[in-house]
C-alpha positions in Angstrom: -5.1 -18.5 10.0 -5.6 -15.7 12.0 -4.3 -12.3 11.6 -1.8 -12.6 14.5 -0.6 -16.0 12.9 0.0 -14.3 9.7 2.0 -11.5 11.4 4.3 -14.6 12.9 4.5 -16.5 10.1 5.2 -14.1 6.9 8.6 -13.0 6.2 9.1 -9.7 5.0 12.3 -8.3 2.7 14.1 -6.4 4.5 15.8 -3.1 3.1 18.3 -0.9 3.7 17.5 2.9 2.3 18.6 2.3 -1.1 16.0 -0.5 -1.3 18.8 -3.6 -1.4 17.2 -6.6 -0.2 20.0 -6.9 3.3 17.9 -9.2 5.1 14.7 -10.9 6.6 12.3 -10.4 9.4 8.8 -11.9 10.6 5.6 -9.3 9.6 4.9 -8.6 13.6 9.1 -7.5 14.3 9.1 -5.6 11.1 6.1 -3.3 12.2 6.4 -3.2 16.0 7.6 0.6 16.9 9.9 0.9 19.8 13.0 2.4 21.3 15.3 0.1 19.5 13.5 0.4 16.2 11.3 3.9 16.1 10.2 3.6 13.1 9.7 -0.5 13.0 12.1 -2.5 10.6 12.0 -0.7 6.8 10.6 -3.2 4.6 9.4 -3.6 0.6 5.6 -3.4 0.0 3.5 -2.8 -2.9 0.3 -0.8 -3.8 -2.1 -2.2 -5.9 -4.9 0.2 -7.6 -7.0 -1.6 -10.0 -9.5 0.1 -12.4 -12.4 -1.1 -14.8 -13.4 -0.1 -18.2 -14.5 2.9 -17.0 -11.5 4.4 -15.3 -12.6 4.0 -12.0 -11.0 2.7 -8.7 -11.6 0.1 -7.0 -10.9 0.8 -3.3 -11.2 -1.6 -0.2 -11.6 -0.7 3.2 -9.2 -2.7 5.7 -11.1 -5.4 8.3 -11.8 -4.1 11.8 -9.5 -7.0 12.5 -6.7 -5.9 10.6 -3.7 -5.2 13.6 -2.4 -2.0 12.1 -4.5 0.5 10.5 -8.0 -1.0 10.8 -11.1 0.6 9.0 -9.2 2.9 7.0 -9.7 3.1 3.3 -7.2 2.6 1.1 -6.0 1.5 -2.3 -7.5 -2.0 -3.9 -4.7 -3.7 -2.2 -1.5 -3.1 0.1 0.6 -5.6 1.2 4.1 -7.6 1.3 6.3 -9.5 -1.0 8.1 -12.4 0.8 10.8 -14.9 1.1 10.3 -18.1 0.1 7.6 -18.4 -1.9 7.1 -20.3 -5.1 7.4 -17.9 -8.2 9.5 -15.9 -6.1 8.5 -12.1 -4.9 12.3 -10.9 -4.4 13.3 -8.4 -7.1 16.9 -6.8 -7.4 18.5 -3.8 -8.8 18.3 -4.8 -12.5 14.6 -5.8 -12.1 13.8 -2.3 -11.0 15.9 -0.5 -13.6 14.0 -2.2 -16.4 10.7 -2.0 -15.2 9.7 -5.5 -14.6 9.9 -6.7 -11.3 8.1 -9.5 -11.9 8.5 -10.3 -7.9 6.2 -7.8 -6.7 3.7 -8.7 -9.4 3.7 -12.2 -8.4 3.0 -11.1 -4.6 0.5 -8.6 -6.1 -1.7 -11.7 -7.6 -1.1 -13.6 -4.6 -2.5 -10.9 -2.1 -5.9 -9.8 -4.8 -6.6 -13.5 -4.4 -5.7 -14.0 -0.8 -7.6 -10.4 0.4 -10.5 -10.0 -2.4 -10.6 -13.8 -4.0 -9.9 -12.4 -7.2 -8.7 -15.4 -8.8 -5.3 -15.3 -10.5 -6.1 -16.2 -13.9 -8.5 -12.5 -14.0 -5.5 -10.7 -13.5 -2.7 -11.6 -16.0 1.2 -10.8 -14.3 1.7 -9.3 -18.0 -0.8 -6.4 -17.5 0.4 -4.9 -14.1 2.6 -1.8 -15.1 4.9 -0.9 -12.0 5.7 3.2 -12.1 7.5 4.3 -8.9 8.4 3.7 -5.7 8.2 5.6 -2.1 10.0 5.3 1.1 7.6 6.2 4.2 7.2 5.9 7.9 3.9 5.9 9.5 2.7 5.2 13.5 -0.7 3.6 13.9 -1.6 6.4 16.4 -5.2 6.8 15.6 -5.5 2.9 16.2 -3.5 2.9 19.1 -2.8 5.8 20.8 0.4 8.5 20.7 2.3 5.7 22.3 1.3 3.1 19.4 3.3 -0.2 19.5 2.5 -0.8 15.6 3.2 1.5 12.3 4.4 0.9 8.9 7.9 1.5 7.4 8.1 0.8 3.9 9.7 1.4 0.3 6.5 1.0 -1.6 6.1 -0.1 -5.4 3.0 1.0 -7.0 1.4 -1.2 -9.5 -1.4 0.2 -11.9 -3.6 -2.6 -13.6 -6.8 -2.4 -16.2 -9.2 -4.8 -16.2 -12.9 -5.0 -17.4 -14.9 -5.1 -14.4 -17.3 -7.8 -15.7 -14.2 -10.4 -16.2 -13.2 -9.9 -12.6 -14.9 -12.4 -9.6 -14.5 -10.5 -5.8 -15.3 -12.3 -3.0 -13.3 -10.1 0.2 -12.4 -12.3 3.4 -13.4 -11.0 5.9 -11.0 -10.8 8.2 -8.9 -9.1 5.9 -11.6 -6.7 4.1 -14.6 -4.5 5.6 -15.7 -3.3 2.6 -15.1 -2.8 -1.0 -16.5 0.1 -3.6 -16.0 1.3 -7.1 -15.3 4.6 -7.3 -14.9 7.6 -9.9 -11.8 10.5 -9.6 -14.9 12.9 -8.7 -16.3 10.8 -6.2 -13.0 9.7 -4.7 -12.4 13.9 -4.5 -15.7 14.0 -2.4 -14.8 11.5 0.0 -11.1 12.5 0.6 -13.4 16.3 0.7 -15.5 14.9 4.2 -12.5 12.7 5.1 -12.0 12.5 8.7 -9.5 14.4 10.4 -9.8 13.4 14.4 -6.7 11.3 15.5 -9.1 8.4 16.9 -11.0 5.4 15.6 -14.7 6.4 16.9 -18.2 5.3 15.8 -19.1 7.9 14.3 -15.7 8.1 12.0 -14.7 4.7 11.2 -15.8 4.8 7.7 -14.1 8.3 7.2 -10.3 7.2 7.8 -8.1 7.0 5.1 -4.4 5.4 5.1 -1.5 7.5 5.1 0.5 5.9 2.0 -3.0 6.1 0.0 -3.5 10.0 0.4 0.3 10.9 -0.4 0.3 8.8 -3.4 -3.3 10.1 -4.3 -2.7 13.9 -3.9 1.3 13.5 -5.0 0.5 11.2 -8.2 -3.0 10.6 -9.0 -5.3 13.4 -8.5 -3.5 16.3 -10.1 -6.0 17.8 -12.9 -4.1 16.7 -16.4 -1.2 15.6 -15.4 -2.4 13.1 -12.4 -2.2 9.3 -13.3 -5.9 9.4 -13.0 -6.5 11.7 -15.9 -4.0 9.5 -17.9 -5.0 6.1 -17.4 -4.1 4.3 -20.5 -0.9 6.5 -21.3 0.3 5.8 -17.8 -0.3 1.6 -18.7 1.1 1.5 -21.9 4.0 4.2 -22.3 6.8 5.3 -20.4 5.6 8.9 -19.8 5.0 8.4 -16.2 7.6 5.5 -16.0 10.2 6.4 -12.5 12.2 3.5 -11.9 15.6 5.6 -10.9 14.3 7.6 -7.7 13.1 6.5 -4.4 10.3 9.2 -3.2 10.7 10.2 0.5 8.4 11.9 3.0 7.6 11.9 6.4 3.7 11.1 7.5 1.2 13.5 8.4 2.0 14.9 11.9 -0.8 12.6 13.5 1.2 9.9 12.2 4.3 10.5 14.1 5.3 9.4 17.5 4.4 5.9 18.2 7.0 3.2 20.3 9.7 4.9 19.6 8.3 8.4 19.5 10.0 9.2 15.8 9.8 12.7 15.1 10.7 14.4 11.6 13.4 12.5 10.1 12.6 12.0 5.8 11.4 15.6 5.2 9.6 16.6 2.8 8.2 14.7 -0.4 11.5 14.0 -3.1 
């Protein structure tokens, strides 16, 4: 199936700010920017970052193919939970408030198969630890130009997992992944360091682009020095220090990031 088939085809849960499930809505309607919708249709997601013995990353870089946000680096795995599937991905209220929201796991194990062919019995539902969530907007302008038709609008669930690297089996499509790479907190510092910062997809920076949700969550929640996630990796999986299932982050995207369809300006401020 082809990425614009997919974009038909899957249907998204649709939110209201609160991040109550109100509703439904294909992939392609839910991230389509435009007058009626500037900032596309807000929608749950989930962020997947997966680490090995060692404490270090695994990140993937998105398929040229990929309709919004192509090429860019990002976390081991982004993506959708859905309606309709079989175990179901929609989570409620009292699955957030306890922590367990076994939904977006599901989808998680679903998506590190369907993206990286990780196969589901490497990566146990029991072991994902879900830690907080964030609402943000984002245009695909460096795709697609100041006037981009695509973006992302999402409350976002982040899901840490642990897993020795020699147990897991990756295999990326590619249509959905360019490229895939281990890396340490050091060497993700570096490449964030030489990071591109022009506002279009060239030659010469393609491998440089990183996604807007990955660098808020990485320089908000996972870089700091001794109290980032990173430094913490085993407390953060198996205690509640870094546990926040009450409050829904907010933050508007980087200012390359706005405009788009709709042209959205400023509208979630600054990070909550």
């Amino acid at each position: 199936m082809t990425q614009e088939q997919f974009m038909q085809k899957d249907t998204v849960l649709v939110l209201d700010e609160q991040d109550n499930v109100i509703g439904s809505a294909s992939k392609k309607d839910s991230h389509v920017f435009h007058d009626e919708h500037p900032r596309g249709i807000l929608h749950r997601a989930f962020s997947v970052f997966l680490f090995n013995e060692k404490d270090e990353l695994l990140l993937q870089q998105r398929a040229s193919s990929k309709i919004t946000f192509p090429y860019v680096w990002t976390n081991t795995c982004c993506s959708h939970p859905l309606h309709g599937l079989e175990p179901g991905e929609v989570d409620g209220p009292k699955d957030v408030a306890d922590g367990s929201v076994m939904g977006v796991k599901h989808a998680a194990v679903r998506k590190l198969w369907h993206e990286l062919g990780i196969p589901a019995e490497q990566l146990p539902v029991e072991k994902f630890k879900f830690l907080t969530r964030l609402h943000y907007w984002a245009a695909d302008t460096v795709t697609h130009g100041k006037g981009s038709p695509w973006g992302e609008h999402e409350i976002d669930y982040v899901l840490f997992i642990k897993v020795p690297q020699d147990s897991l089996t990756i295999n990326p499509r590619p249509d959905e992944v360019e490229a895939v790479q281990w890396v340490s907190k050091k060497q993700l510092l570096h490449l964030l360091s030489v990071a591109s910062d022009e506002t279009t997809i060239t030659e010469g920076n393609k491998n440089s682009l990183w996604s807007p949700w990955f660098r808020l969550i990485a320089y908000r929640w996972l870089l700091p020095d001794g109290t980032g996630w990173w430094d913490n990796v085993d407390d953060v999986l198996h205690t509640d220090k870094f546990n926040d299932y009450e409050n829904v982050h907010k933050f508007d995207p980087p200012k390359e990031h706005m405009g788009g369809g709709g042209n959205a300006g400023e509208w979630l401020g600054q990070l909550q």
